[in-house]
C-alpha positions in Angstrom: 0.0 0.0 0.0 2.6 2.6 -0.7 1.1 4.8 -3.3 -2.4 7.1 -2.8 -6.2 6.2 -3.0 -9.0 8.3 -3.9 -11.9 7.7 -2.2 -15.5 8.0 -3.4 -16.8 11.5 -2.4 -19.4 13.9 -3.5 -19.7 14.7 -6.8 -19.4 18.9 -7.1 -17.8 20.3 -10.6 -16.8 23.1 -8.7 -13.5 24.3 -7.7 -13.2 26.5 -4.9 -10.1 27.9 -2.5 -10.9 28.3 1.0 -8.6 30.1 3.7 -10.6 29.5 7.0 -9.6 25.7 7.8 -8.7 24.2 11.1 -9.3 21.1 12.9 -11.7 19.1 11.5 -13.6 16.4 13.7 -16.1 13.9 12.7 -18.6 12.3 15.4 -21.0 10.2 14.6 -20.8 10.6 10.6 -21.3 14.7 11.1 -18.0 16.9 10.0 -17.5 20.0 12.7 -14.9 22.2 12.0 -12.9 24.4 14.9 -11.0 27.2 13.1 -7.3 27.5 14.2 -6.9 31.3 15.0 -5.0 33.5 18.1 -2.1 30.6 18.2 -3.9 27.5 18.1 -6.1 27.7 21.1 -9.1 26.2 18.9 -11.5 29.3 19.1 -14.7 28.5 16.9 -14.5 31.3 14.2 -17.4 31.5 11.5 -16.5 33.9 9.3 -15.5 34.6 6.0 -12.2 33.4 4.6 -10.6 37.2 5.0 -11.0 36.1 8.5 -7.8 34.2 8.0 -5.9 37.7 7.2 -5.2 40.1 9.7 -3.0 43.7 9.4 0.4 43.1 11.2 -0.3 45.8 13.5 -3.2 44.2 15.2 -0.8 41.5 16.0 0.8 41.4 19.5 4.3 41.5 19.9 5.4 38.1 21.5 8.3 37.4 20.0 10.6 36.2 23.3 14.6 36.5 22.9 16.0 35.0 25.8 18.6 37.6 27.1 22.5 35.8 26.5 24.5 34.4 29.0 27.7 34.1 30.2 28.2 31.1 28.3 26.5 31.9 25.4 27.2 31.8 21.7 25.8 34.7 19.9 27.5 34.3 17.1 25.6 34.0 13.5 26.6 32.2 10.2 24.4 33.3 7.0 24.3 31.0 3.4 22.9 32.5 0.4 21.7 29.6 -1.7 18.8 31.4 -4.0 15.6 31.9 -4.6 14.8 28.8 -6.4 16.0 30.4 -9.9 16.2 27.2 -11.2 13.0 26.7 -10.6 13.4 22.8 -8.4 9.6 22.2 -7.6 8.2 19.3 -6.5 5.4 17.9 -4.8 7.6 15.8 -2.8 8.5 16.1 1.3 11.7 13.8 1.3 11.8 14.4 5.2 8.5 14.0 6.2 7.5 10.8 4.0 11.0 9.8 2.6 9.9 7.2 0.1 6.7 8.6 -1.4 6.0 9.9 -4.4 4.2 13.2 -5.0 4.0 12.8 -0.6 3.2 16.7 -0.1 0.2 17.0 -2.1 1.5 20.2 -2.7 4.3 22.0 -4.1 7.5 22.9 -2.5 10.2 25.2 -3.1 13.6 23.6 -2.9 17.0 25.7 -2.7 20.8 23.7 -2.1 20.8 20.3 -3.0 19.8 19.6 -6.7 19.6 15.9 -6.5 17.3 15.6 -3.8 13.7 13.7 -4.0 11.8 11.2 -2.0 13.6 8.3 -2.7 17.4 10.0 -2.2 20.0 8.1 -0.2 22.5 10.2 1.9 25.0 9.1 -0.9 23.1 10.9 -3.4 22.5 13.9 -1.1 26.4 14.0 -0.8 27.4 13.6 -5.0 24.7 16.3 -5.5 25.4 19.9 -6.8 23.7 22.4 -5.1 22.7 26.1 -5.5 24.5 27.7 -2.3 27.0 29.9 -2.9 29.6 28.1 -0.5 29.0 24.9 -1.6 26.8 24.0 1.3 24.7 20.5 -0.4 22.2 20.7 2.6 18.1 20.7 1.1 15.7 23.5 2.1 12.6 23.3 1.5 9.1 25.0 2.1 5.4 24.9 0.7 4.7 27.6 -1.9 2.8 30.9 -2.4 0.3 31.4 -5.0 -2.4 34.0 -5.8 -4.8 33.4 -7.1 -7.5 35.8 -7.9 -10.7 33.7 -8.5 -13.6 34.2 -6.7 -13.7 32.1 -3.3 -17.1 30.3 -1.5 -17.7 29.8 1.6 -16.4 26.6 2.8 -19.5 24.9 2.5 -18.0 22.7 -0.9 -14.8 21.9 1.4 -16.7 20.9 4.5 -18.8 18.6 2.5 -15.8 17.2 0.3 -14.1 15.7 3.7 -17.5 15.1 5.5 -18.3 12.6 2.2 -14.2 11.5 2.4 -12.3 8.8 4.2 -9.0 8.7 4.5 -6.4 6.3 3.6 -2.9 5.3 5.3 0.1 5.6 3.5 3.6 4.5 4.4 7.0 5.0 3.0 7.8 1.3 0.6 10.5 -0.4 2.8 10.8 -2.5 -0.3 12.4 0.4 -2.2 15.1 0.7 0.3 16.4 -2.6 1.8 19.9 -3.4 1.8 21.7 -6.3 0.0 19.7 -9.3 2.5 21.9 -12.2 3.1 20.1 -15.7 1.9 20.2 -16.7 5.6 18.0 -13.8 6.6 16.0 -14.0 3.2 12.9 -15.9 4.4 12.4 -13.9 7.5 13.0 -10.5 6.0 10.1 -11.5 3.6 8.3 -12.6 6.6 8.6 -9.1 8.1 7.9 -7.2 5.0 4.4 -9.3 4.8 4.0 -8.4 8.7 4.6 -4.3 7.6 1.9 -4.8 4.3 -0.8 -6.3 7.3 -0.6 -3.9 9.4 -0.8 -1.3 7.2 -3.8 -2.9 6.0 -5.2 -3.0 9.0 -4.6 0.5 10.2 -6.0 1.3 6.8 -9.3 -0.5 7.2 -9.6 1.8 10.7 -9.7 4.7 9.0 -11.6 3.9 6.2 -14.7 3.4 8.2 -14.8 6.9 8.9 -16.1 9.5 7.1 -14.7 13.2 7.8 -11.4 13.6 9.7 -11.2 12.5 13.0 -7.5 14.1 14.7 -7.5 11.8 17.4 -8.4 8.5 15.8 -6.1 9.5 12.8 -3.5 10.2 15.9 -3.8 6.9 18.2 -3.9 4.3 15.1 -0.9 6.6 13.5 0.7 6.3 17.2 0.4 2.4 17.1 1.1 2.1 13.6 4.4 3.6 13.7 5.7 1.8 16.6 4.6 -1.8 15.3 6.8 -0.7 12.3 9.5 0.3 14.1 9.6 -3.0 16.0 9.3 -4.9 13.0 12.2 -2.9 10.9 14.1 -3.0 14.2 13.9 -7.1 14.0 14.6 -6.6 10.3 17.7 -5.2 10.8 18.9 -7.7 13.6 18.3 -10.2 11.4 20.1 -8.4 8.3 23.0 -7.9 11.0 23.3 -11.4 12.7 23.9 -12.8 9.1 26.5 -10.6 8.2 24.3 -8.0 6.4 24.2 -3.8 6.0 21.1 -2.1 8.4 21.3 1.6 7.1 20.8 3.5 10.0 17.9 5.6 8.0 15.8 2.7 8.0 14.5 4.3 11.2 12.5 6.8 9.2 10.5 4.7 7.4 8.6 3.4 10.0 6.7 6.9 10.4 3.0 6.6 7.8 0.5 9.8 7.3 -3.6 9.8 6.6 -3.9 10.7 3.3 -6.9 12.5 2.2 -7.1 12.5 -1.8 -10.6 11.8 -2.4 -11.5 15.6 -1.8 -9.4 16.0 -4.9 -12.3 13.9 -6.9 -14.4 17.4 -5.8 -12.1 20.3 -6.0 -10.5 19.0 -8.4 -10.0 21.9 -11.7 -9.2 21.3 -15.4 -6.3 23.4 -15.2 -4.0 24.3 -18.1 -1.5 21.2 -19.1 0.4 22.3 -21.9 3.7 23.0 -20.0 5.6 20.6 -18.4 4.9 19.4 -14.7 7.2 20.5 -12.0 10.2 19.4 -12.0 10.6 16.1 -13.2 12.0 12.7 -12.2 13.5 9.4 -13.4 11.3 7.0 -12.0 12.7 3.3 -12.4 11.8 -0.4 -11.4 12.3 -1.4 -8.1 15.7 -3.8 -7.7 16.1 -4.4 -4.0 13.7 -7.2 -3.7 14.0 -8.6 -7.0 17.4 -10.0 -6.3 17.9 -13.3 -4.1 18.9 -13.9 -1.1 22.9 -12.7 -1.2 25.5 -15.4 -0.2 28.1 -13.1 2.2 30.9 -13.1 0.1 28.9 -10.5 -2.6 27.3 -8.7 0.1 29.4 -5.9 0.3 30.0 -5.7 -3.8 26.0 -5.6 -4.0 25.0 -3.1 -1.8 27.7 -0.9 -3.2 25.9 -1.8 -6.6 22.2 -0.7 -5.2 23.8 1.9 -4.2 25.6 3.1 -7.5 22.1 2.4 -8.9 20.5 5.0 -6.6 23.2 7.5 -7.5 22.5 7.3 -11.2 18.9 8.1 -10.8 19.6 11.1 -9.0 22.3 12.6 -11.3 19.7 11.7 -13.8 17.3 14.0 -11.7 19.8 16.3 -11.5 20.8 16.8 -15.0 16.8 17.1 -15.9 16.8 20.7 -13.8 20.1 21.3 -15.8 19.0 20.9 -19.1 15.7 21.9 -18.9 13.9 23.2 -22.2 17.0 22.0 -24.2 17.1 20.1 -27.1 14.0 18.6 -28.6 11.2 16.4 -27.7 13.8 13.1 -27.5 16.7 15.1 -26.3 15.3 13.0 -23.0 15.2 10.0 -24.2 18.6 10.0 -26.1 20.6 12.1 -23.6 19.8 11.4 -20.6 16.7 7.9 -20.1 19.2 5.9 -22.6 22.3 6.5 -21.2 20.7 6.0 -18.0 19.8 2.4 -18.9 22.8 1.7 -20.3 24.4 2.2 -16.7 22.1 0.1 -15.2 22.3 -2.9 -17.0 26.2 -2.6 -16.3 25.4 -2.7 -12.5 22.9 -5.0 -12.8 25.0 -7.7 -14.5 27.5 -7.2 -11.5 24.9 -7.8 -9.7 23.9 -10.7 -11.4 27.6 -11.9 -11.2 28.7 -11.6 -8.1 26.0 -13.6 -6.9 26.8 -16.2 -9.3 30.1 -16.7 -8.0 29.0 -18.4 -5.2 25.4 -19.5 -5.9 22.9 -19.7 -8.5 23.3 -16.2 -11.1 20.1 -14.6 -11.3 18.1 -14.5 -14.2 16.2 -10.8 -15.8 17.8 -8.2 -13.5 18.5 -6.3 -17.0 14.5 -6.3 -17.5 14.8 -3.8 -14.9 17.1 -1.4 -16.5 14.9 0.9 -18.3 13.1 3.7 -16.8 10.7 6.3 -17.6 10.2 10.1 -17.0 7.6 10.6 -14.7 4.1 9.5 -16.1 5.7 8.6 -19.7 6.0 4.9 -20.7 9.1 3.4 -21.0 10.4 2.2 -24.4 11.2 -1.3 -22.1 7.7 -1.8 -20.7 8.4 -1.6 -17.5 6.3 0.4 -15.4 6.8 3.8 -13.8 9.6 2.2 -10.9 9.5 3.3 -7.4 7.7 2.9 -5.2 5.6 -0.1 -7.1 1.8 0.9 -6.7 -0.8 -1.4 -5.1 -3.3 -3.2 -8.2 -6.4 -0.9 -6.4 -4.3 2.6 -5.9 -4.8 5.7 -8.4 -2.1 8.0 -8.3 -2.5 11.6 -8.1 -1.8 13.7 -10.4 1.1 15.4 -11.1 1.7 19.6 -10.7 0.0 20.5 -14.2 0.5 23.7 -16.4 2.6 26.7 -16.6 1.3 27.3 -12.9 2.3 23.7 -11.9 -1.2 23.1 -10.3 -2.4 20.6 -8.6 -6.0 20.0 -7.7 -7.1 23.2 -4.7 -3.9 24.2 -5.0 -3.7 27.0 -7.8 -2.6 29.9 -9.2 1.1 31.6 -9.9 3.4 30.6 -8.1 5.3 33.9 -6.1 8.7 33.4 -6.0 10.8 34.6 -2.7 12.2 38.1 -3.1 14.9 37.0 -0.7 15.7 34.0 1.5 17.4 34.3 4.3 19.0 31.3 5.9 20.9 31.6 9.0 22.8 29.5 11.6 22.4 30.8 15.1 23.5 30.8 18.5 21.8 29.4 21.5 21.6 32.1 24.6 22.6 29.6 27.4 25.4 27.7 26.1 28.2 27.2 23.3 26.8 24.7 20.3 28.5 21.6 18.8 28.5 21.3 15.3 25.1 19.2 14.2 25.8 15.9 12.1 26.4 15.3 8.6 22.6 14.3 7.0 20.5 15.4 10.0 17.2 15.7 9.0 14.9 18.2 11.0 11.1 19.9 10.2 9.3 22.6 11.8 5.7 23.5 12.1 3.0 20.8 11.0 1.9 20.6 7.5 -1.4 18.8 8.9 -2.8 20.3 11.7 -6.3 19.6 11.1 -5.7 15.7 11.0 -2.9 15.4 13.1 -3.6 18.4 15.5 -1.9 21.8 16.2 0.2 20.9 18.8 3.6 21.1 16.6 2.2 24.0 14.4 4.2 26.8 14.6 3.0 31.1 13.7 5.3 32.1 11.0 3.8 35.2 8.8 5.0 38.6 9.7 6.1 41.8 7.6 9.1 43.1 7.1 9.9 45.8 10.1 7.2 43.8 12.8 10.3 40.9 14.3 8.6 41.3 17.2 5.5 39.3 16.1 4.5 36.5 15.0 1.3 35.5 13.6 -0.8 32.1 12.4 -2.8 33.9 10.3 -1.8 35.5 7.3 -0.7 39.3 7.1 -1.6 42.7 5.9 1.4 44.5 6.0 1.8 48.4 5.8 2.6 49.9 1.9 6.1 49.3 1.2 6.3 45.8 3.5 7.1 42.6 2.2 5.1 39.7 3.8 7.4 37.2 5.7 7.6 34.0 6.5 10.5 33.4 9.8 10.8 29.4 10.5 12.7 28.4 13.4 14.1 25.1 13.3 14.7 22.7 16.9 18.3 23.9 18.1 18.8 21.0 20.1 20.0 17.7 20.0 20.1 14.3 20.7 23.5 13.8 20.4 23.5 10.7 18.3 20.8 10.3 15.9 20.4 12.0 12.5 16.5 10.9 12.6 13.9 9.4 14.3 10.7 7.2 13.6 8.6 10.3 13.7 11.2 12.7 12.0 10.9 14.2 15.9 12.0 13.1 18.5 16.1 13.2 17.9 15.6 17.1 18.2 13.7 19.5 20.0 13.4 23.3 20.7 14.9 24.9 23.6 12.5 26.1 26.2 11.6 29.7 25.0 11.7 31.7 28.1 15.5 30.7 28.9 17.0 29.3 25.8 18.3 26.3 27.5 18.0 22.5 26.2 15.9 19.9 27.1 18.0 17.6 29.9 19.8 14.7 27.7 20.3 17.2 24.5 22.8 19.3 23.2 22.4 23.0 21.6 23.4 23.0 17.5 23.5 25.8 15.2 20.1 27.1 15.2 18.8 27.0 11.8 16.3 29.7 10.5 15.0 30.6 7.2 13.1 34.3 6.4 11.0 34.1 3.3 10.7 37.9 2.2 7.6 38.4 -0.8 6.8 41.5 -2.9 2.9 40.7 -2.5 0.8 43.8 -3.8 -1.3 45.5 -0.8 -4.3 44.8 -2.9 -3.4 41.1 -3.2 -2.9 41.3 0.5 -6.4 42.8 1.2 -8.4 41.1 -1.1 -6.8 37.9 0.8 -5.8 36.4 -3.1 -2.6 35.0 -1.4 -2.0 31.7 -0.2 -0.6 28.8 1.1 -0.4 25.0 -0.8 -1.4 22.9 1.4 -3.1 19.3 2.1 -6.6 19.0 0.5 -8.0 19.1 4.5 -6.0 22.5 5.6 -7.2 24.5 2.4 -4.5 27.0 2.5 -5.0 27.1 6.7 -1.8 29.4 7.6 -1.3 27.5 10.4 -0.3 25.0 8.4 3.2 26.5 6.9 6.6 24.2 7.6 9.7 23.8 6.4 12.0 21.2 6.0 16.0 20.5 6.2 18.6 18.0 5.8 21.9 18.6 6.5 24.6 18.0 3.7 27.5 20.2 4.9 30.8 18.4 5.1 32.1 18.0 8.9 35.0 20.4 8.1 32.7 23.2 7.0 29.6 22.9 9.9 33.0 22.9 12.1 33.4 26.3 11.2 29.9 27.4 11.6 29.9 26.1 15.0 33.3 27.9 15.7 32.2 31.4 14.3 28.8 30.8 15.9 31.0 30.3 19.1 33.0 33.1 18.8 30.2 35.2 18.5 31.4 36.4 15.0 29.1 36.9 12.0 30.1 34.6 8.9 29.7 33.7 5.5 
């Protein structure tokens, strides 16, 4: 069950945008909705959709800077890596639901690493080019703005979209990322992997016998889901281990799934324009991992090297797709980039194939799994559209359409940043150590309404108003650019680069004092200012918004942003160092 569902819903032709979402709960078969407004605190708000803008100076000042101590590292180390000029969108969250296509249901803006998508190893994070001026290879990412001028309903059409919808489970395709499995452990990895598919199934049925979205059923099934999976990928990997295999330590985040709610797509769904190209695209190839055997442990090590080489090719491939885009003509694709691609992987494949053979039985059709395809396109082999492999019963969603790169409730142009700021900071109580190569780290919730609000985070402000931060979205004064300031956890746990909720291996110091939570270490504080030229009009006529899940409908309490670390040891050394020294770097 790794790719989406749609789910039947009711049938309305028309499309609508609505701003005032929240948390959603059905009862009994009947959707109520709780609007999300003054931080959270679930105040019932029944007003229009400008409800969900408010002028800057009605907000309160609460921004709280901790006053430095002694020990503290004030220090601050900026990297300039764009504005997304090359234009990386995708609808993917490789943090959030590493290993699932089109994940986000929305489109993100992506600055730094090049390579990056849902299915990227840290290998292919680290051969990457990036778009940061001082070679930093990290990923930033963050949801889009649009406007979008059209005339907005109330939110009747939503309400009754997710009242009519049930949800479905997704989880990232463990499949897609096993190591090389030792023919000992063989049979009881497969028993594991057919453990994962019925619980999923399970958890799936839960929440398909309920109509609407329900936050704290979605939550405890979610809760119990994730940690069966992490005690079956935990005996996975012993078993992996104790025959002499490879556990990648980022197994750990596949055990986190996600409700998925597509079928309000069926209703808002808009016949958008589709004569451009979708954003960004990718190489999408068959699956290898569990098409190969069992691997006797003399070819273990020359096989995962191989799946790994394999995963690196399909990222250059991505890579080189942003590169060249609009070059050449209509099979410039297919002759300089998908063929050369397959090429390559029939090399690796038949090493594969080989170095199995030396010792056991050589396997027979690896090389049927060479060729690959560009996103939705057929392949010229026949092989379908590669990872991860969908379910016989699944639909996938489509992809971001037209010269907007829509996607169904989430339209309009997209507004590029003006500016992005990204900046490592200091922590007010004590000096920071630098944080690990390929730590991942989020902030805010992309799904407070199904998950809840208590990791959403107020981000909008204007230019001039630090002081305050709001959940809703702002007016700002003539001449201000509307902000978005995201604060990322600045502690950690001092050993892992992720955790089965994405979570728990960092955390944010307590805001009154600055200091760490007992068992974690302060790092470079990461935070990222989005700066937009947004016309006061736009701005009053509330015609700017967020993408978002089909459930949030643009709710500005929903804005995140998301991070993975890809600077070399030698160069977070110095950003801990001037961060340290209280200097301000480059």
């Amino acid at each position: 069950m790794t790719a989406r569902y749609r789910r039947p819903s009711p049938k309305n032709p028309v499309l609508v945008r609505i701003l005032a979402a929240g948390t959603a709960l059905a009862a009994a078969g009947v959707l109520t909705v709780t609007f999300v407004s003054g931080g959270g605190d679930g105040k019932a708000d029944a007003s229009t959709s400008l409800n969900q803008y408010v002028p800057i100076e009605r907000v309160a000042a609460g921004v709280v800077n901790p006053p430095p101590g002694r020990d503290a590292s004030r220090g601050r180390f900026t990297v300039d890596c764009g504005t997304n000029g090359n234009g990386k969108f995708s609808p993917d969250n490789p943090v959030a639901q590493p290993g699932i296509r089109n994940g986000a249901e929305h489109v993100h803006d992506f600055v730094g690493n090049k390579a990056i998508t849902a299915f990227s190893s840290d290998a292919d994070l680290d051969a990457s080019g990036t778009t940061c001026r001082n070679g930093d290879k990290s990923s930033y990412f963050w949801p889009v703005v649009r406007i979008d001028k059209s005339v907005r309903a109330d939110d009747a059409t939503v309400r009754e979209a997710l009242s009519g919808t049930s949800g479905a489970v997704v989880c990232p395709a463990v499949r897609d990322r096993l190591p090389a499995v030792p023919d000992s452990a063989k049979a009881s990895v497969a028993g594991l992997l057919s453990e994962l598919d019925r619980m999923e199934a399970s958890a799936d049925r839960r929440i398909l016998a309920v109509k609407g979205v329900n936050a704290d059923l979605n939550n405890e099934v979610l809760r119990k889901l994730g940690a069966d999976r992490t005690t079956a990928l935990t005996r996975m990997g012993d078993a992996i281990r104790r025959a002499g295999g490879r556990w990648p330590s980022r197994m750990v985040s596949m055990a986190d799934c996600d409700i998925s709610y597509d079928g309000v797509h069926e209703v808002l769904h808009t016949a958008g324009a589709k004569a451009a190209p979708v954003a960004t695209p990718q190489i999408h190839c068959p699956g290898v991992r569990d098409k190969i055997p069992g691997v006797p442990a003399p070819a273990l090590a020359e096989v995962d090297r191989s799946l790994d080489e394999l995963d690196r090719q399909i990222s250059e491939a991505d890579e080189r797709l942003v590169a060249t885009r609009g070059q050449g003509g209509a099979a410039f694709v297919d002759n300089a980039i998908l063929g050369p691609l397959k090429a390559k992987r029939i090399a690796v494949l038949d090493r594969i194939a080989t170095a199995i053979g030396r010792t056991t039985a050589r396997p027979d059709g690896l090389e049927k799994l060479a060729g690959c395809t560009l996103d939705g396109r057929q392949s010229t082999t026949g092989q379908g559209t590669g990872r991860p492999s969908a379910s016989p019963s699944a639909v996938a969603l489509p992809d971001p359409q037209g010269p907007n790169l829509e996607l169904p409730n989430n339209t309009g142009g997209i507004v590029r940043p003006a500016s992005v700021l990204i900046e490592y900071r200091g922590n007010p109580v004590s000096k920071v150590v630098p944080m690990p190569k390929f730590l991942r780290a989020l902030t805010g919730d992309a799904k407070p309404t199904s998950r809840g609000p208590a990791n959403a985070r107020a981000t909008w402000t204007c230019s001039g108003f630090a002081d305050r931060l709001s959940d809703k979205y702002p007016v700002c004064p003539e001449g201000r650019q509307v902000q978005r300031v995201q604060d990322f956890p600045g502690c950690w746990d001092g050993k892992n680069t992720d955790s089965a909720n994405h979570r728990s291996h960092v955390a944010f110091a307590d805001r009154k004092t600055g200091a760490c939570p007992a068992g974690f270490v302060a790092i470079p504080q990461l935070r990222i200012t989005l700066s937009y030229k947004i016309s006061r009009a736009v701005q009053l006529k509330g015609q700017y918004a967020l993408d978002s899940f089909p459930e949030e409908n643009h709710n500005p309490f929903s804005d995140h942003n998301d991070f993975v670390n890809v600077n070399s040891a030698r160069t977070m050394q110095r950003i801990a160092t001037c961060i340290n020294k209280g200097k301000n770097c480059r």
